[in-house]
DOZADREN-679698 format. One record per residue (C-alpha): residue number from 1; x, y, z. Coordinates in steps of 0.2 Angstrom, whole numbers, always signed. Layout:
N
(NUM,(X,Y,Z)) ...
! end
This chain:
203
(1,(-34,+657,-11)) (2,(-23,+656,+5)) (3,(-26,+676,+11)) (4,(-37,+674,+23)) (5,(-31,+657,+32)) (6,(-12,+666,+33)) (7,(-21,+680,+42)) (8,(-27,+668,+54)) (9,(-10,+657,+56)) (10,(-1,+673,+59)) (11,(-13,+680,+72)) (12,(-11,+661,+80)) (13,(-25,+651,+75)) (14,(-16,+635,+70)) (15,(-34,+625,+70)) (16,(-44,+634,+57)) (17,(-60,+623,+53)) (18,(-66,+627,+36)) (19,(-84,+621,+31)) (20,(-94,+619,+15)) (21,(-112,+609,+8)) (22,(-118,+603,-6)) (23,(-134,+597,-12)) (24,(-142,+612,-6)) (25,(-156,+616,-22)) (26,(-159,+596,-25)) (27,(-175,+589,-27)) (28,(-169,+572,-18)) (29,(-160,+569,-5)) (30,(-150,+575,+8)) (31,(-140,+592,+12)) (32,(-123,+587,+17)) (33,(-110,+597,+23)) (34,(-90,+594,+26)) (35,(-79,+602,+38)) (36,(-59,+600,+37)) (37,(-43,+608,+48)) (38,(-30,+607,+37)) (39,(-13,+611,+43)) (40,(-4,+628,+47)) (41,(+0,+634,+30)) (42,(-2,+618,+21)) (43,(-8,+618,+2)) (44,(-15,+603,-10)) (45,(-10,+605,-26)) (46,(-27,+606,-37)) (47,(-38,+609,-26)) (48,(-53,+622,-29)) (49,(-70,+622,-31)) (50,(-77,+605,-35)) (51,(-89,+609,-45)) (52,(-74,+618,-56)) (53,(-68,+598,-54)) (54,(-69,+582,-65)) (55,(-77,+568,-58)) (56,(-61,+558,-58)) (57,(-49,+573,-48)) (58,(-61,+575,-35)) (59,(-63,+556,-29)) (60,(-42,+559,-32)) (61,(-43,+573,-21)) (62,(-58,+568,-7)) (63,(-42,+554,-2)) (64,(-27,+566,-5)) (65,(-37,+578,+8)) (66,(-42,+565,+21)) (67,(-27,+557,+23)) (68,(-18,+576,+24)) (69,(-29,+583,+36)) (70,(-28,+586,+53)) (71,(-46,+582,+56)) (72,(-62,+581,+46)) (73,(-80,+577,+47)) (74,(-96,+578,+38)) (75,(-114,+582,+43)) (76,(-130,+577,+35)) (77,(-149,+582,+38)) (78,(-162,+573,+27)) (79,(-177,+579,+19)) (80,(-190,+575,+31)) (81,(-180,+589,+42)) (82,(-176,+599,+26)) (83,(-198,+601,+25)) (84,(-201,+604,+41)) (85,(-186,+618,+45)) (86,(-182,+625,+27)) (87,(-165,+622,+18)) (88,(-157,+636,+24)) (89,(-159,+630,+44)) (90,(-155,+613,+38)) (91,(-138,+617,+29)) (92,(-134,+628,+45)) (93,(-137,+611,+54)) (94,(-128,+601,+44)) (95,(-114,+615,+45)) (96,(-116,+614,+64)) (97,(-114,+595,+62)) (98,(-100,+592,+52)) (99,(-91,+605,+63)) (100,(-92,+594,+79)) (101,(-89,+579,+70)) (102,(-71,+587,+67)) (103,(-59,+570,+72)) (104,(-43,+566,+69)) (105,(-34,+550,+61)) (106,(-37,+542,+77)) (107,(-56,+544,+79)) (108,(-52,+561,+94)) (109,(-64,+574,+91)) (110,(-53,+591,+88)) (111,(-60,+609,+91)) (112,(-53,+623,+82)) (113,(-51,+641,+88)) (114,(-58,+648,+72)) (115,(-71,+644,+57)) (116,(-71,+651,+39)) (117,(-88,+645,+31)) (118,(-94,+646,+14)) (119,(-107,+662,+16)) (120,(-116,+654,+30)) (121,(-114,+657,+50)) (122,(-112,+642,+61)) (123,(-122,+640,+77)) (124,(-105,+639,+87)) (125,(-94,+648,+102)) (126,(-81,+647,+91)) (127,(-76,+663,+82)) (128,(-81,+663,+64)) (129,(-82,+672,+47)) (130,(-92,+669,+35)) (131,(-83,+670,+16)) (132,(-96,+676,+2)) (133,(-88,+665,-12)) (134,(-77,+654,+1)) (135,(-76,+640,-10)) (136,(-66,+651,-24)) (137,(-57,+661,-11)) (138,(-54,+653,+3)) (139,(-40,+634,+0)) (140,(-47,+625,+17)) (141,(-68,+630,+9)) (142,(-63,+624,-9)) (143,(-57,+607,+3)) (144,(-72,+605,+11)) (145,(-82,+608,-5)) (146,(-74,+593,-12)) (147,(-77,+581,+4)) (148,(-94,+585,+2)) (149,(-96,+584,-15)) (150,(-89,+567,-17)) (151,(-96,+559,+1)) (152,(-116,+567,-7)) (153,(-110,+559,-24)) (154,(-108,+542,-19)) (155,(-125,+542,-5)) (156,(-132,+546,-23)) (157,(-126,+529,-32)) (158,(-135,+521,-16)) (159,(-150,+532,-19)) (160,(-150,+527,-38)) (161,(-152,+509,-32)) (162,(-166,+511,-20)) (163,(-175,+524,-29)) (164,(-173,+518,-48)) (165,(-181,+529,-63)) (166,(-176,+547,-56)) (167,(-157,+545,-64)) (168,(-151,+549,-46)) (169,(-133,+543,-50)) (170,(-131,+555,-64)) (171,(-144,+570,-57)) (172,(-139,+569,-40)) (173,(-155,+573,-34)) (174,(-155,+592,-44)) (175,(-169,+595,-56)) (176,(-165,+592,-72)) (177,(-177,+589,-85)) (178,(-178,+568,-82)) (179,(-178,+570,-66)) (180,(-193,+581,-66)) (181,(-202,+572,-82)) (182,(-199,+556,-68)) (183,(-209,+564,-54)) (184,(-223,+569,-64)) (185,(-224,+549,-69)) (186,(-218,+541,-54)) (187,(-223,+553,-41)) (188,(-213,+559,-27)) (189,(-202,+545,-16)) (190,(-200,+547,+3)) (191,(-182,+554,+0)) (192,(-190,+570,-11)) (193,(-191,+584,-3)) (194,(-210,+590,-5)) (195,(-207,+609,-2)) (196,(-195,+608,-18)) (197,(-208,+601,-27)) (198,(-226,+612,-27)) (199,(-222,+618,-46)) (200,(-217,+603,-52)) (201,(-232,+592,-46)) (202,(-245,+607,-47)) (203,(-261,+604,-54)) 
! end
């Protein structure tokens, strides 16, 4: 997983952003995306994929990560903007946000000399690659997967409380069967996003 970073630390990028999301295909909710420099060949034990992860090691691993990085950050875009730009431009934003909300322990906002991202290109200046598969093959993408994951997760306990009946806090917004049967009782809510949902509530 670390053949690609080494490449860069060798060539002398020591700030190597890497950025995933999460929530992309949900019914509900916001896209979220998280962005981390980890540092120069540096490596957390466990960390891969989070959707390859229990519940239980990723919390473990979204503190593990934080407190090891040298910067991170997370960018979310809401359904409203989901609707009116289409979820691919809104995970790119989201991408784009968490990128520049890169900031160290001490609250400084740090800019790294290169971005991997999972399968996606980033509106930046900053040289990029994009990684089909980044959160399998790349360390610092399968480290950003799991911020996201867990900081999405708990907007979703939030969401539950707000929006109850939709079994947010166990569906996270994705369209499972209850989650669907729900909408076709209850209707949509404001936080649905309505271009998701023209099967569902057709006819």
């Amino acid at each position: 997983m670390f053949e690609i970073e080494q490449k860069l630390f060798f060539e002398g990028h020591k700030l190597v952003a890497c950025i995933d999301e999460v929530g992309r295909g949900c019914l509900y909710g916001d896209v979220v995306a998280g962005a981390v420099i980890l540092p120069a060949g540096f490596t957390i034990d466990g960390v891969k994929d989070s959707k390859k992860l229990s519940e239980k090691k990723r919390e473990n691993l979204f503190e593990i990560i934080k407190s090891e990085s040298v910067a991170y950050g997370f960018g979310v875009v809401g359904p409203e903007v989901i609707d009116k730009i289409n979820i691919r431009q809104a995970t790119r934003l989201a991408m784009k946000l968490a990128l520049n909300n890169l900031r160290d322990r001490d609250g400084n906002r740090i800019t790294p000399s290169y971005v991997l991202v999972d399968a996606e290109d980033v509106d930046t200046n900053i040289p990029q690659k994009a990684v089909i598969d980044g959160d399998n093959l790349v360390h610092g993408i399968s480290a950003a997967s799991i911020l996201a994951k867990v900081y999405r997760d708990r907007m979703c306990q939030e969401w539950d409380m707000v929006h109850p009946g939709y079994d947010l806090a166990k569906n996270k917004g994705y369209g499972t069967k209850n989650h669907r049967d729900a909408l076709v009782e209850l209707g949509p809510t404001n936080r649905h996003r309505m271009t998701f949902l023209k099967n569902i509530l057709r006819g």
